[in-house]
Wavefront OBJ file of the C-alpha trace (Angstrom):
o trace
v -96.696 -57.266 -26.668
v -97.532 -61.058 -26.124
v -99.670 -60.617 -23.011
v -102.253 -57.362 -24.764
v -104.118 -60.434 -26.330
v -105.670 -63.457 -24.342
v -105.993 -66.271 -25.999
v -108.476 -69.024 -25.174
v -108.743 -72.730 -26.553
v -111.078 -75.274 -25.869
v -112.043 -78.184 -27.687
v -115.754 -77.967 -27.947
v -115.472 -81.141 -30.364
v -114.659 -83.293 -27.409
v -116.801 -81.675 -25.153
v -119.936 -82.362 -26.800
v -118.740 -85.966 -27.536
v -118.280 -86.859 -24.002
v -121.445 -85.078 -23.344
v -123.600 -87.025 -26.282
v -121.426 -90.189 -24.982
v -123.008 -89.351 -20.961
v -126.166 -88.802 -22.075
v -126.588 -91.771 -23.735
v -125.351 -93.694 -20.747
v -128.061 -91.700 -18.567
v -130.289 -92.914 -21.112
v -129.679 -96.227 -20.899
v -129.543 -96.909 -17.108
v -132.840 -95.340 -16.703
v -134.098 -97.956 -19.231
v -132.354 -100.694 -16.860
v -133.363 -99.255 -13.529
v -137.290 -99.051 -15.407
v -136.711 -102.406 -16.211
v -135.122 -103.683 -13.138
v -138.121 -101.770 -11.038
v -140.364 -103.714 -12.602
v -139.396 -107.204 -12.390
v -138.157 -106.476 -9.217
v -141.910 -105.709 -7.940
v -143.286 -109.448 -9.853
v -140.271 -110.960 -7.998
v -140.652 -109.584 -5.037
v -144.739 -110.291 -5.130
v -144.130 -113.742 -5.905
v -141.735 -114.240 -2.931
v -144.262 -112.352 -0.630
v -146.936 -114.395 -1.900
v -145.078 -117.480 -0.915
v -144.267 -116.686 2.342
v -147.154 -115.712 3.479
v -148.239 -119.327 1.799
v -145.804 -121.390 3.636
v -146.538 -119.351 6.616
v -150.597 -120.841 6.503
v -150.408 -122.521 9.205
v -149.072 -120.700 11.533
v -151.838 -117.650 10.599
v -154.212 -120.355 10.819
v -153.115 -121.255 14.885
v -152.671 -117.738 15.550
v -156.236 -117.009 14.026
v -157.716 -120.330 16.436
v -155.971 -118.562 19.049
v -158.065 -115.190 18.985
v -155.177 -112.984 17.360
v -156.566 -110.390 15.087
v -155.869 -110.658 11.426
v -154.780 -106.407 11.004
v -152.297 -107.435 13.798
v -151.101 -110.688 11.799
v -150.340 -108.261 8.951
v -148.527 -105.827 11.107
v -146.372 -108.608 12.376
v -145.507 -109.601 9.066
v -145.134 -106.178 7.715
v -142.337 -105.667 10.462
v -140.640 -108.377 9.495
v -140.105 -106.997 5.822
v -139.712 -103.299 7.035
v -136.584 -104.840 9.004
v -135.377 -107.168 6.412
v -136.301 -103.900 3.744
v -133.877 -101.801 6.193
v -131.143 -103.626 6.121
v -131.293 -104.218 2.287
v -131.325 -100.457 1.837
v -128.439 -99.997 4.470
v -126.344 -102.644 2.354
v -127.499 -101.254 -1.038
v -126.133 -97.770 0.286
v -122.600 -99.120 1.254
v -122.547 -101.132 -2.338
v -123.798 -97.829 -4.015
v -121.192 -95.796 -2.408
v -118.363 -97.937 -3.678
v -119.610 -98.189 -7.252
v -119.886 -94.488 -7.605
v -116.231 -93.831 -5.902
v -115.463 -96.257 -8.679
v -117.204 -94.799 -11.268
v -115.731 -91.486 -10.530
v -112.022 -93.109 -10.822
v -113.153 -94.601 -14.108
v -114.285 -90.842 -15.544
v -110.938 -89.283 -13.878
v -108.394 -91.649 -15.100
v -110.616 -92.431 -18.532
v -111.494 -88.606 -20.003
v -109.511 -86.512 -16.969
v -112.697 -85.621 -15.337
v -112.681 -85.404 -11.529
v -114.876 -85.155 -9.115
v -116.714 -88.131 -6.824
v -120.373 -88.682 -7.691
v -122.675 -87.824 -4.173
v -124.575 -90.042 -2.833
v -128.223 -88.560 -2.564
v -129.759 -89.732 0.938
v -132.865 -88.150 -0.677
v -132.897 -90.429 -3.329
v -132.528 -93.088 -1.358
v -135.224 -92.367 1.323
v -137.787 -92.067 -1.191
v -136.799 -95.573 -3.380
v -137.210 -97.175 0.388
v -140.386 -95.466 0.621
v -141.425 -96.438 -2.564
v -139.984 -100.238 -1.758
v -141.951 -99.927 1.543
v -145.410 -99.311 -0.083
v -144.664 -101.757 -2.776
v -144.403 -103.675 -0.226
v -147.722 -102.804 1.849
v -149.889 -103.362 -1.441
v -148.175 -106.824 -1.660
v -148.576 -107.928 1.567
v -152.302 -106.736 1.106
v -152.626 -108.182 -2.266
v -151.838 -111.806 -0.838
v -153.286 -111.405 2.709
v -156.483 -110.841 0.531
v -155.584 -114.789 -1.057
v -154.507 -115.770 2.026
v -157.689 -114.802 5.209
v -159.810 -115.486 2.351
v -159.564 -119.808 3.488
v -161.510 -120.277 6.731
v -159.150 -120.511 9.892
v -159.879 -124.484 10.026
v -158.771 -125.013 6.347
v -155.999 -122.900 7.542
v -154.525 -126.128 9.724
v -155.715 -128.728 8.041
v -153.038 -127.111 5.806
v -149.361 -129.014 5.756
v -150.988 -132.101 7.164
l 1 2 3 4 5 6 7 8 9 10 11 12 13 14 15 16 17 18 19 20 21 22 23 24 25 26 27 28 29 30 31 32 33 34 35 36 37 38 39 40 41 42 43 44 45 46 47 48 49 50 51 52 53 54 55 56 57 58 59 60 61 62 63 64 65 66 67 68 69 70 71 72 73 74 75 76 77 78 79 80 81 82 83 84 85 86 87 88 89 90 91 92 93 94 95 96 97 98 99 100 101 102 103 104 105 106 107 108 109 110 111 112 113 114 115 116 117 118 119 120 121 122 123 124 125 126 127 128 129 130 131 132 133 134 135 136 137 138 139 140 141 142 143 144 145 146 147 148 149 150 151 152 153 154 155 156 157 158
């Protein structure tokens, strides 16, 4: 009687709308992170290239003082690769609560639950990629910088 049949209902309509409507989100926010990638790397180049400006000087006495330049460059590469990890480890934690958020957005908006993961992958290889961003910066102004002779270094500031 009632139960020789089975009967199943969906609406497909809504389905595909709220998959056209993700999509075009996805869309979008890899159009931001492009965007944000790339001024991110001029910003970041400029303040790099500024440091390692204001920071003449003390090159210039460490240079008058027999220190190598490679090692100068290592020293200063340490000092982003610290301030770089604890950027990351804060970006994580602020990542993490923005997705639990957006996933209570999506469930309480279109009935959709789940949490969105947070891909450690992902995030070890934008550090990576931060890292050597960061390497050819460095480079790209140490190049500007041990360029100057190491006396025009400390007349520098004077």
């Amino acid at each position: 009687p009632e139960y020789d049949t089975l009967h199943i209902s969906s609406n497909l309509l809504a389905y595909q709308q709220a998959l056209a409507m993700i999509e075009n989100v996805q869309r979008f926010l890899w159009g931001c992170l492009i965007l944000i990638l790339i001024l991110s790397v001029i910003i970041i180049g400029i303040l790099y290239l500024h440091e390692l400006l204001e920071r003449e000087k003390e090159f210039g006495i460490l240079l008058a003082l027999g220190e190598k330049k490679e090692r100068i460059l290592l020293q200063f590469l340490g000092e982003i690769f610290i301030v770089m990890a604890g950027a990351a480890i804060i970006g994580a934690a602020i990542a993490r609560i923005l997705l639990f958020m957006t996933g209570k957005v999506f469930a309480s908006r279109w009935g959709i639950e789940g949490n969105v993961p947070l891909d450690i992958r992902s995030i070890a290889v934008l550090f990576c990629c931060n890292l050597l961003i960061a390497v050819l910066l460095v480079a790209a102004a140490s190049a500007v910088l041990f360029r100057q002779k190491t006396k025009r270094m400390l007349e520098k500031g004077e």
